[in-house]
Backbone and ligand atoms as CSV (ligand in chain L), in Angstrom:
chain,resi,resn,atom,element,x,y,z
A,1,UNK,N,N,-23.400,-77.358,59.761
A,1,UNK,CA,C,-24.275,-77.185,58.590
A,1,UNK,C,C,-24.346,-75.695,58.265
A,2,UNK,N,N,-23.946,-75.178,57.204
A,2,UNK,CA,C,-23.819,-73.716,56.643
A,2,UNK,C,C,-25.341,-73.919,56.199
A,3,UNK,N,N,-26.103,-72.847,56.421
A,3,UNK,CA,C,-27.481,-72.032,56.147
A,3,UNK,C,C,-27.596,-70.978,55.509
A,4,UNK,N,N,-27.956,-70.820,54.880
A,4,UNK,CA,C,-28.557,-69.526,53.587
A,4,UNK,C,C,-29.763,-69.237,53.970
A,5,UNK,N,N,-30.059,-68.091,53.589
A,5,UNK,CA,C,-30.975,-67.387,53.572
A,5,UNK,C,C,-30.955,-66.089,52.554
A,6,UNK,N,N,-32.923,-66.394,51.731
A,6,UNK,CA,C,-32.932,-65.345,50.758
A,6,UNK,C,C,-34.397,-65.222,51.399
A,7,UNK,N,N,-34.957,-64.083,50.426
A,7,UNK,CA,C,-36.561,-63.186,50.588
A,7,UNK,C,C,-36.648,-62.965,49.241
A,8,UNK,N,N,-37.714,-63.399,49.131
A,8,UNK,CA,C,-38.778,-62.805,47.954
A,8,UNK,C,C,-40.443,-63.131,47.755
A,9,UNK,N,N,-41.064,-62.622,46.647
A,9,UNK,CA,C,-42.393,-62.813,46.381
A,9,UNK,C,C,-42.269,-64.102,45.405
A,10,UNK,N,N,-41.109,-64.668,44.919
A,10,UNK,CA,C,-41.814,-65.810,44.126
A,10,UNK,C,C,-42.869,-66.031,43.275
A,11,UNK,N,N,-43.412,-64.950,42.398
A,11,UNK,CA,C,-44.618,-64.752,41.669
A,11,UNK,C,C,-43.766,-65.231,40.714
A,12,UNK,N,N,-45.093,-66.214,39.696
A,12,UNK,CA,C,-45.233,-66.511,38.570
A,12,UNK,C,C,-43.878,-66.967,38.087
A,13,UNK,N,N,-43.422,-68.286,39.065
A,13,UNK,CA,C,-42.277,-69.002,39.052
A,13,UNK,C,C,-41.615,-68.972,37.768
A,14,UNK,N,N,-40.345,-68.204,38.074
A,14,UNK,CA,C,-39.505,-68.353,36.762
A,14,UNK,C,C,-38.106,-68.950,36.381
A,15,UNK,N,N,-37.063,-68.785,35.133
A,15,UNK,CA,C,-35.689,-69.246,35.580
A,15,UNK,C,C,-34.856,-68.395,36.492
A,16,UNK,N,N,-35.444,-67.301,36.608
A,16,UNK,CA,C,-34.367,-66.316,37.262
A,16,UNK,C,C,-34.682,-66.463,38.751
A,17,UNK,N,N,-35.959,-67.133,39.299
A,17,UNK,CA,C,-35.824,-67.578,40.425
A,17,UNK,C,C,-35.077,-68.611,41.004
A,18,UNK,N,N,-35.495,-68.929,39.605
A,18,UNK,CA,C,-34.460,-70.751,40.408
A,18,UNK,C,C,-33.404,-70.781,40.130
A,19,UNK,N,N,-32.904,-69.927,38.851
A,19,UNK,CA,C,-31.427,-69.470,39.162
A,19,UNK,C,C,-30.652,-69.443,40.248
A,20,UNK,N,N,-31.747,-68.300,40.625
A,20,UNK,CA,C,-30.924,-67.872,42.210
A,20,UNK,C,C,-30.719,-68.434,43.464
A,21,UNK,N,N,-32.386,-69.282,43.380
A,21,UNK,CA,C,-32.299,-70.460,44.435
A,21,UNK,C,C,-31.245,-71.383,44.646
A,22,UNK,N,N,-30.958,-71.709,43.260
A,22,UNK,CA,C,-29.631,-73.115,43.018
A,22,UNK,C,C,-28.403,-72.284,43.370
A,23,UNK,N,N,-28.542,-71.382,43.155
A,23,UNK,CA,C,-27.096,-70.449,43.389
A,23,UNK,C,C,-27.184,-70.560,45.123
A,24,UNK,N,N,-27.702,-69.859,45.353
A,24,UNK,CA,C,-27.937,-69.500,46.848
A,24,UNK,C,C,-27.952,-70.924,47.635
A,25,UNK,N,N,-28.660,-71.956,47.187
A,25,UNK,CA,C,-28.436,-73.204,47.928
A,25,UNK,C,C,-26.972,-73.686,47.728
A,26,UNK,N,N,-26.386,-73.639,46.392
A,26,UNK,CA,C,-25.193,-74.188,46.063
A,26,UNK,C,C,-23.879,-73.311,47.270
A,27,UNK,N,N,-24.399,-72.135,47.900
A,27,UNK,CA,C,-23.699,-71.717,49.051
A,27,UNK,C,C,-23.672,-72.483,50.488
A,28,UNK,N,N,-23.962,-73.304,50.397
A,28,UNK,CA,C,-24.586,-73.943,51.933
A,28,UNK,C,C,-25.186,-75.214,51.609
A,29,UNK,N,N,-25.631,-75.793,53.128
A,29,UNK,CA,C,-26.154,-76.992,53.016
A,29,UNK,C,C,-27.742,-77.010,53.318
A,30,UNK,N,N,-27.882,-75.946,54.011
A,30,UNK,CA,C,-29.755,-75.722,53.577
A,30,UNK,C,C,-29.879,-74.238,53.672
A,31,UNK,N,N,-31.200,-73.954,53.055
A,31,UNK,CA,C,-31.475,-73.179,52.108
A,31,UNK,C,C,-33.014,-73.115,52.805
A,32,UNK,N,N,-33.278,-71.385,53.055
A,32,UNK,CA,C,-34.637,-70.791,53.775
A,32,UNK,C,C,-35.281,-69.929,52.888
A,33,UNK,N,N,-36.012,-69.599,52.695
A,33,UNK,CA,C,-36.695,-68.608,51.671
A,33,UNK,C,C,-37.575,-68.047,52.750
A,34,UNK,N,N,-37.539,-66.739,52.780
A,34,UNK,CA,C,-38.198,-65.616,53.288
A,34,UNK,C,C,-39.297,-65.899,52.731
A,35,UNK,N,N,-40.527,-65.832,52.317
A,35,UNK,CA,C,-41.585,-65.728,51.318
A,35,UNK,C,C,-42.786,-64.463,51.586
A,36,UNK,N,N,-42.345,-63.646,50.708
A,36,UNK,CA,C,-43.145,-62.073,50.855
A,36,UNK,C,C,-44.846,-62.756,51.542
A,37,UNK,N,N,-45.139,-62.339,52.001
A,37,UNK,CA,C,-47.008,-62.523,52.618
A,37,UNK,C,C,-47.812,-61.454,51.582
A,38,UNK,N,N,-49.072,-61.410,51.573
A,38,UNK,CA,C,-49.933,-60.800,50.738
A,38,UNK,C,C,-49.914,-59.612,50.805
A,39,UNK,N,N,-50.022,-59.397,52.071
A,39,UNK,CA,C,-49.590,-58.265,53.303
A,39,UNK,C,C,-48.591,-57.339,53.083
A,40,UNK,N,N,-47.339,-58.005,53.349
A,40,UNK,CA,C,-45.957,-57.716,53.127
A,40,UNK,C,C,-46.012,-56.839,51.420
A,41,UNK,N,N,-46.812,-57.902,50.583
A,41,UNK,CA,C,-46.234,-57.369,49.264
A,41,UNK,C,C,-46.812,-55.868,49.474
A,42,UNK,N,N,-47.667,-55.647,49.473
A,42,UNK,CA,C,-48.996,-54.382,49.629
A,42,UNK,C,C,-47.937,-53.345,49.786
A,43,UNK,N,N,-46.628,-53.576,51.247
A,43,UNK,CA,C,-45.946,-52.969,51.323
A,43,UNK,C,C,-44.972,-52.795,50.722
A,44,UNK,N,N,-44.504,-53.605,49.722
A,44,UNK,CA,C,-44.039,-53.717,48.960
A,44,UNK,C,C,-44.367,-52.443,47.617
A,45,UNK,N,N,-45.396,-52.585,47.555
A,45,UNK,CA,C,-45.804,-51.715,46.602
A,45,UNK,C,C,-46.573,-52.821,45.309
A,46,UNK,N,N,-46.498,-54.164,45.351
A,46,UNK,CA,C,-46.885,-55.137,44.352
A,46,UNK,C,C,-48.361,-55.995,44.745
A,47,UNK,N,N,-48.738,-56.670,43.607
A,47,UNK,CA,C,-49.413,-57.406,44.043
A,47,UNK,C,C,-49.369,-58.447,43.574
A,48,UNK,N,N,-49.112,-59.837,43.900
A,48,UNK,CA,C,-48.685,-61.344,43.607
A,48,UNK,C,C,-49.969,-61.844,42.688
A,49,UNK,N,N,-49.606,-62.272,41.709
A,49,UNK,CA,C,-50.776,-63.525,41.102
A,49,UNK,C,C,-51.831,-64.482,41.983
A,50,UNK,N,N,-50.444,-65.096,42.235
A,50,UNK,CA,C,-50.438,-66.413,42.885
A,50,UNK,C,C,-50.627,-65.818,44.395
A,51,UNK,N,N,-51.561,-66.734,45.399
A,51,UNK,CA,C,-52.005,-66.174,46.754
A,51,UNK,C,C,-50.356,-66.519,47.445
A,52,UNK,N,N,-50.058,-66.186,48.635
A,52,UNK,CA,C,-48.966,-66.597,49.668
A,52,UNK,C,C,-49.552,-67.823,49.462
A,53,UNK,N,N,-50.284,-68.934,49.852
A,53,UNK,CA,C,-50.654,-70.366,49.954
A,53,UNK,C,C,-49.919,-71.100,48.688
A,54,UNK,N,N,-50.954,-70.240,47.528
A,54,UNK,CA,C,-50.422,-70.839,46.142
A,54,UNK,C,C,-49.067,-71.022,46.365
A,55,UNK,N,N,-47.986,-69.715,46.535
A,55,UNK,CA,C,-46.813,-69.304,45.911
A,55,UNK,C,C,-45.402,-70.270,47.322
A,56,UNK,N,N,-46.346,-70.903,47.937
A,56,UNK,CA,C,-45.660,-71.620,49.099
A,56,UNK,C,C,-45.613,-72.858,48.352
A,57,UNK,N,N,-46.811,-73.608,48.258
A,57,UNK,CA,C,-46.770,-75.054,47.494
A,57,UNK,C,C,-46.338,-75.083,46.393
A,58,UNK,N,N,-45.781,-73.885,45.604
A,58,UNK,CA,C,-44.976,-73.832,44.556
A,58,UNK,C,C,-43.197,-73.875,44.576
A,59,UNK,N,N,-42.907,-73.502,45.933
A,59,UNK,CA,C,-41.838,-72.927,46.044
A,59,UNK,C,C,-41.421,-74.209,47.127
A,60,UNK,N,N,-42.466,-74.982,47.721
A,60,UNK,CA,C,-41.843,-75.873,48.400
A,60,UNK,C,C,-41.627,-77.108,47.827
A,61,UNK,N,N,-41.667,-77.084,46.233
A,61,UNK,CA,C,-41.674,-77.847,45.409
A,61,UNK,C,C,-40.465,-78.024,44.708
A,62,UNK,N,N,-39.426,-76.739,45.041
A,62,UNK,CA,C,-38.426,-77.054,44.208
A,62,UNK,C,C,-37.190,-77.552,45.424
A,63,UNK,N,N,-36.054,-78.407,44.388
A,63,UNK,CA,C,-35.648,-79.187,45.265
A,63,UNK,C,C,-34.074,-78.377,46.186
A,64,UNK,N,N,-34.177,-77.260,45.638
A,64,UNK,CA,C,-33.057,-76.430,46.117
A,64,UNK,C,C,-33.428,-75.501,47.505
A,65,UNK,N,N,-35.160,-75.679,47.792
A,65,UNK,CA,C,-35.787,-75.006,49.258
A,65,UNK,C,C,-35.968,-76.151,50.266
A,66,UNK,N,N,-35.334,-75.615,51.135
A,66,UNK,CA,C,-35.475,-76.902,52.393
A,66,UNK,C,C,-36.238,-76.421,53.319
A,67,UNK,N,N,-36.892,-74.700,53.518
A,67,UNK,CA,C,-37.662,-74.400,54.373
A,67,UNK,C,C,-38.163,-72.665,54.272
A,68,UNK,N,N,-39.398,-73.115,54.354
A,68,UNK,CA,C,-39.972,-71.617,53.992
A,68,UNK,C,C,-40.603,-71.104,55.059
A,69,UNK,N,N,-40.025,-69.524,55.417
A,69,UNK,CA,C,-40.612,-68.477,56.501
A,69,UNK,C,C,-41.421,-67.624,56.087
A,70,UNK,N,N,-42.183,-67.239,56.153
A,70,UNK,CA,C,-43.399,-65.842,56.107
A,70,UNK,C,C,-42.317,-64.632,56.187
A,71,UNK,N,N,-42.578,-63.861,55.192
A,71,UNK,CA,C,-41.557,-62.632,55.170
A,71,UNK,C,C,-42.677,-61.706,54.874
A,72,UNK,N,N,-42.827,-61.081,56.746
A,72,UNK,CA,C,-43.974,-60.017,56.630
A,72,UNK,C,C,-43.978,-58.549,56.997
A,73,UNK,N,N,-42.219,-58.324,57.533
A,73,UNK,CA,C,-41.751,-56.741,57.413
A,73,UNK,C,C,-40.403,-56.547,56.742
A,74,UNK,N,N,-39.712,-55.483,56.450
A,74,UNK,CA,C,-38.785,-55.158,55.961
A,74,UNK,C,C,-37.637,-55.433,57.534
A,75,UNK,N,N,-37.964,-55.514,59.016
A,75,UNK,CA,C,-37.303,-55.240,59.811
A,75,UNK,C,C,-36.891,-56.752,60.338
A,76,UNK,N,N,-37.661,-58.082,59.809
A,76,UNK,CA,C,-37.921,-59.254,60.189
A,76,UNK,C,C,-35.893,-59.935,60.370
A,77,UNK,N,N,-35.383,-59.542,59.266
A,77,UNK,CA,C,-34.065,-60.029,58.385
A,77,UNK,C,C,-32.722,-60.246,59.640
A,78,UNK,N,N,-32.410,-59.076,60.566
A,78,UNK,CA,C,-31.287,-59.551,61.576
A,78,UNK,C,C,-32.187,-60.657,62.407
A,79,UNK,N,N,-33.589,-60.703,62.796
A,79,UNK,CA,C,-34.575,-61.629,63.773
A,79,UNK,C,C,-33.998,-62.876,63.281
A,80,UNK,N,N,-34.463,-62.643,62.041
A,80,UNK,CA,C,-34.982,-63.927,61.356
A,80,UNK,C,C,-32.936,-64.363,61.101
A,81,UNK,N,N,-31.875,-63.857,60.754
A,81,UNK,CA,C,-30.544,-64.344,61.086
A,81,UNK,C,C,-30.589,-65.031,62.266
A,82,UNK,N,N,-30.319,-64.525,63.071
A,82,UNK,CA,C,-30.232,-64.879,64.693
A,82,UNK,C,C,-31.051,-66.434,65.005
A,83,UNK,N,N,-31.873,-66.147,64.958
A,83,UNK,CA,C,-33.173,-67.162,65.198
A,83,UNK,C,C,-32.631,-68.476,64.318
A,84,UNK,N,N,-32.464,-68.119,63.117
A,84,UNK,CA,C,-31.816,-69.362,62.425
A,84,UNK,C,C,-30.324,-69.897,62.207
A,85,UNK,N,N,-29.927,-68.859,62.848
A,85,UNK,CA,C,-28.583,-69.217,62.918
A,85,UNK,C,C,-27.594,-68.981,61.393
A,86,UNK,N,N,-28.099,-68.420,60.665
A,86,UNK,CA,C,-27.727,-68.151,59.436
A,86,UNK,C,C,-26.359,-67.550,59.302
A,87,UNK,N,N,-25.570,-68.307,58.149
A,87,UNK,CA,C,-24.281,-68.206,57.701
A,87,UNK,C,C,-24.269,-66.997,56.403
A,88,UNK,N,N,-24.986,-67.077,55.670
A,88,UNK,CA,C,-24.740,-66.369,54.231
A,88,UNK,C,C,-26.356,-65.980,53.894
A,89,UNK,N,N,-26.520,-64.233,53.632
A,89,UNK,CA,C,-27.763,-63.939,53.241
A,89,UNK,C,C,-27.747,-63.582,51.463
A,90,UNK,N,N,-28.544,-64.382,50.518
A,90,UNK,CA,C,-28.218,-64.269,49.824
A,90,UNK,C,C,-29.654,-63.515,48.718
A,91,UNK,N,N,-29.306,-62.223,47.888
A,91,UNK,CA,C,-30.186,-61.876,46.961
A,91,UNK,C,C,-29.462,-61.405,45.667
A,92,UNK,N,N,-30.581,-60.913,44.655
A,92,UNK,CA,C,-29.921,-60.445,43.377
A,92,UNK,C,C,-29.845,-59.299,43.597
A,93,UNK,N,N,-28.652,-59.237,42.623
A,93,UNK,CA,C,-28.110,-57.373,42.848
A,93,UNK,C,C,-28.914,-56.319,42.130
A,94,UNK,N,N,-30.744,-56.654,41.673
A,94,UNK,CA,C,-30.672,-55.524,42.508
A,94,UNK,C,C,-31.213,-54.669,43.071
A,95,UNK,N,N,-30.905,-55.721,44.493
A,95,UNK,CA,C,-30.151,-54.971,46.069
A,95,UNK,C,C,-29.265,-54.923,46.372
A,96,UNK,N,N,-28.354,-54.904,45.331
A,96,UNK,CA,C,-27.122,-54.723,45.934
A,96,UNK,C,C,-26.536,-53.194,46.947
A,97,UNK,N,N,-26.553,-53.359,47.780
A,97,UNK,CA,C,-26.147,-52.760,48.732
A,97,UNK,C,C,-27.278,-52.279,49.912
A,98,UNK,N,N,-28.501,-52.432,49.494
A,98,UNK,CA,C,-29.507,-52.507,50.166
A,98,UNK,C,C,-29.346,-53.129,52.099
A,99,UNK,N,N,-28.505,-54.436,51.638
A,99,UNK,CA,C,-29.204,-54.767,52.997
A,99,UNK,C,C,-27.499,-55.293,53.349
A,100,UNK,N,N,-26.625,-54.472,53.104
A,100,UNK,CA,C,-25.437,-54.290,53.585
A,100,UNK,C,C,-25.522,-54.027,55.308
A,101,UNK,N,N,-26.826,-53.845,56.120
A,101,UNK,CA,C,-26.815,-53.764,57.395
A,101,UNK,C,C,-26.606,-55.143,58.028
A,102,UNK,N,N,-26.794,-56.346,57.202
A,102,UNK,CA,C,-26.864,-57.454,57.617
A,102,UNK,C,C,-25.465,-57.920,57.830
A,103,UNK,N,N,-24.291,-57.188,57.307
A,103,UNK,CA,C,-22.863,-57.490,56.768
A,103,UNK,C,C,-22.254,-58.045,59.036
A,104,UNK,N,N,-22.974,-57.422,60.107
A,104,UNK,CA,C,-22.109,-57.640,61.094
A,104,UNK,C,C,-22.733,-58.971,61.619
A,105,UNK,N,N,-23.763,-59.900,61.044
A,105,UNK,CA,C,-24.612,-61.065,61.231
A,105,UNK,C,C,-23.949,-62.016,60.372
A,106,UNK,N,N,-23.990,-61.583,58.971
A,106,UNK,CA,C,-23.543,-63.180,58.215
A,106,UNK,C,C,-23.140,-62.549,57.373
A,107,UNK,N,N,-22.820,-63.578,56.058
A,107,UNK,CA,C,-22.589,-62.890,54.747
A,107,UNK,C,C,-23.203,-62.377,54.449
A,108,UNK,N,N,-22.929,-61.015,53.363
A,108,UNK,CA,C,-24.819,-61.121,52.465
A,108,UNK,C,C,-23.350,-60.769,51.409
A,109,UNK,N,N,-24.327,-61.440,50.255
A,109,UNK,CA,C,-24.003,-61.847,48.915
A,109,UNK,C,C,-25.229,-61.543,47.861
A,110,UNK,N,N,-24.355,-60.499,47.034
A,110,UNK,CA,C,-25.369,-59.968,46.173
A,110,UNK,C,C,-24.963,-61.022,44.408
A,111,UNK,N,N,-26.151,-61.437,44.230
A,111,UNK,CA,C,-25.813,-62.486,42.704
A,111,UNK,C,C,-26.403,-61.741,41.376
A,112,UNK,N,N,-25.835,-61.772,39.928
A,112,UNK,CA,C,-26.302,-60.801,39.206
A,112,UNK,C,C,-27.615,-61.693,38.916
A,113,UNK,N,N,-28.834,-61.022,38.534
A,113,UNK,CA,C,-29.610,-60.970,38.409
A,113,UNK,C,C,-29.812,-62.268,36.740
A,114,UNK,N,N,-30.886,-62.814,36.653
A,114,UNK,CA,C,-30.908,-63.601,35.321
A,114,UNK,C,C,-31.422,-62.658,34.074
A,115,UNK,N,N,-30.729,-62.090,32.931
A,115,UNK,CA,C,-31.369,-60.941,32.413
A,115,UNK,C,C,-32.393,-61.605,31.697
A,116,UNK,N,N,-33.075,-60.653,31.277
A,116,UNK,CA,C,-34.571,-60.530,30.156
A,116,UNK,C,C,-35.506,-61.330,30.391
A,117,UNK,N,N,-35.861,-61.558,32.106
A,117,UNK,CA,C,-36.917,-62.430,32.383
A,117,UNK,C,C,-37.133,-61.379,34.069
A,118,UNK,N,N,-38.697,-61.325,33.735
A,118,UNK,CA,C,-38.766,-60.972,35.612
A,118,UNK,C,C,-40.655,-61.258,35.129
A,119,UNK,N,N,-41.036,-60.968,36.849
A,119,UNK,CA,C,-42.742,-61.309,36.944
A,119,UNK,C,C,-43.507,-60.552,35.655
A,120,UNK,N,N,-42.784,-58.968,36.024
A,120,UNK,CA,C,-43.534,-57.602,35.478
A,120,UNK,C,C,-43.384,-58.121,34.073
A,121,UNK,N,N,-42.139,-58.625,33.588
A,121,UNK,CA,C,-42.252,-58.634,31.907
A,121,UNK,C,C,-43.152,-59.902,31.483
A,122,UNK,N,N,-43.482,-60.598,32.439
A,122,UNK,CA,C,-44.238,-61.961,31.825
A,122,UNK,C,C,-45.470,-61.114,32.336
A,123,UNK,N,N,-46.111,-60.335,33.327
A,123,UNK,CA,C,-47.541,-60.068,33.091
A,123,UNK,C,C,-47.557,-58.940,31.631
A,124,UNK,N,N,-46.893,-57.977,31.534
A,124,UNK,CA,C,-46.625,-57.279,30.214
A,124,UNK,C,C,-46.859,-58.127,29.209
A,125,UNK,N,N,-45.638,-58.995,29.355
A,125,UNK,CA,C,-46.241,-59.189,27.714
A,125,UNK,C,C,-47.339,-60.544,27.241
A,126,UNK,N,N,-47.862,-60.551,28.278
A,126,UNK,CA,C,-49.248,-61.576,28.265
A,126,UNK,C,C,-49.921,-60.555,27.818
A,127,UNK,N,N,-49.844,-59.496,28.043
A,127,UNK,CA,C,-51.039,-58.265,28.243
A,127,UNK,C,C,-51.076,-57.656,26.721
A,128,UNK,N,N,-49.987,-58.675,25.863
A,128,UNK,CA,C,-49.932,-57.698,24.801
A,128,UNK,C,C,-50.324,-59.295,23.765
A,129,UNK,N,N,-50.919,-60.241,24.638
A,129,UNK,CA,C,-51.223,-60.750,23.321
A,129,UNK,C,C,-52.926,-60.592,22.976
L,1,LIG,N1,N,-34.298,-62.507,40.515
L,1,LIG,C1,C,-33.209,-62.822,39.695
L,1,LIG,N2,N,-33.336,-62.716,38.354
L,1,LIG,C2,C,-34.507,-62.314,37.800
L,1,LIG,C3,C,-35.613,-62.008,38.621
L,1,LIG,C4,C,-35.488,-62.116,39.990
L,1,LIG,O1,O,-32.128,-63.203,40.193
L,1,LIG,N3,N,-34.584,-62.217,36.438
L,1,LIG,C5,C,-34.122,-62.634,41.957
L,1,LIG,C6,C,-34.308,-61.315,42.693
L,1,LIG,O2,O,-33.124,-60.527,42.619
L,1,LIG,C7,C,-34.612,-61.786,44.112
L,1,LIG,C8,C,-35.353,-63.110,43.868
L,1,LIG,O3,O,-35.105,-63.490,42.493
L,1,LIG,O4,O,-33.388,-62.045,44.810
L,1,LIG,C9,C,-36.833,-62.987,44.084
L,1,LIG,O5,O,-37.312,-61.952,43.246
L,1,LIG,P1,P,-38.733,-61.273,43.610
L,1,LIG,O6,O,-39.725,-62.340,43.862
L,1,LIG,O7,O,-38.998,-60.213,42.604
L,1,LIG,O8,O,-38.397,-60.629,45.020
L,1,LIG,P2,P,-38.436,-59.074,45.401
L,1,LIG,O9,O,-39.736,-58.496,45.043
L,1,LIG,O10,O,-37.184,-58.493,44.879
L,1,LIG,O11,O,-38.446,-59.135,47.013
L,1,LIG,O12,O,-36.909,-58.441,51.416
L,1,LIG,C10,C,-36.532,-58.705,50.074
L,1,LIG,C11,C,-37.726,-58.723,49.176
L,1,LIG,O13,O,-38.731,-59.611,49.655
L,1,LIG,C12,C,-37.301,-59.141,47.771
């Protein structure tokens, strides 16, 4: 069974998530989602809408996630390979080249990004009606 693995915050579910999800699942036969923590985002520098709880029962809803991990440091990613046994790490490019440390563990596969949609432009332009 080939395994994927991606990370993100999943805020304010969009197509460019599930873009990537279907992409990233369509690599393999199951499919893990990192899922940023409240915590995590802080370090991130963001702050999520939707709580980690919310943004879990949202994300365990679509039919391309077969299993969701708490993604609560930047250092979690070779652990969290290993531990799952992971074939292909997959994000949008762009990180591309970001997490090229992962390259002696599994794949990592950078996917272009879905243009003219992200969290920031849907809280923006709510903000402008
Ligand atoms: N994404 C995309 N197209 C968009 C918006 C997002 O393909 N229009 C992808 C991102 O490239 C990422 C995933 O959707 O691979 C999740 O995006 P975010 O929730 O914004 O995740 P991010 O804040 O980039 O956190 O350790 C990695 C981080 O947790 C990634």
């Amino acid at each position: 069974m080939r395994k994927v693995i991606t990370y993100g915050t999943f805020d304010l579910l969009h197509a460019g998530h599930i873009n990537i999800l279907k992409k990233a699942k369509d690599m393999g036969d199951f499919l893990i989602v990192g899922l940023s923590t409240d915590q995590f985002n802080l370090k991130k520098g963001k702050t999520a809408y939707h709580s980690f709880t919310h943004r879990k029962i949202i994300l365990e809803s679509i039919r391309y996630v077969d299993m969701i991990v708490p993604e609560k440091s930047w250092d979690q990613k070779i652990r969290d390979i290993k531990y799952y046994d992971i074939d292909a790490f997959v994000m949008g490019d762009d990180w591309e080249g970001k997490f090229d440390f992962l390259k002696p563990y599994c794949e990592v596969i950078y996917l272009p990004r879905t243009s003219g949609i992200s969290t920031s432009k849907i809280k923006s332009d709510l903000n402008k009606i």
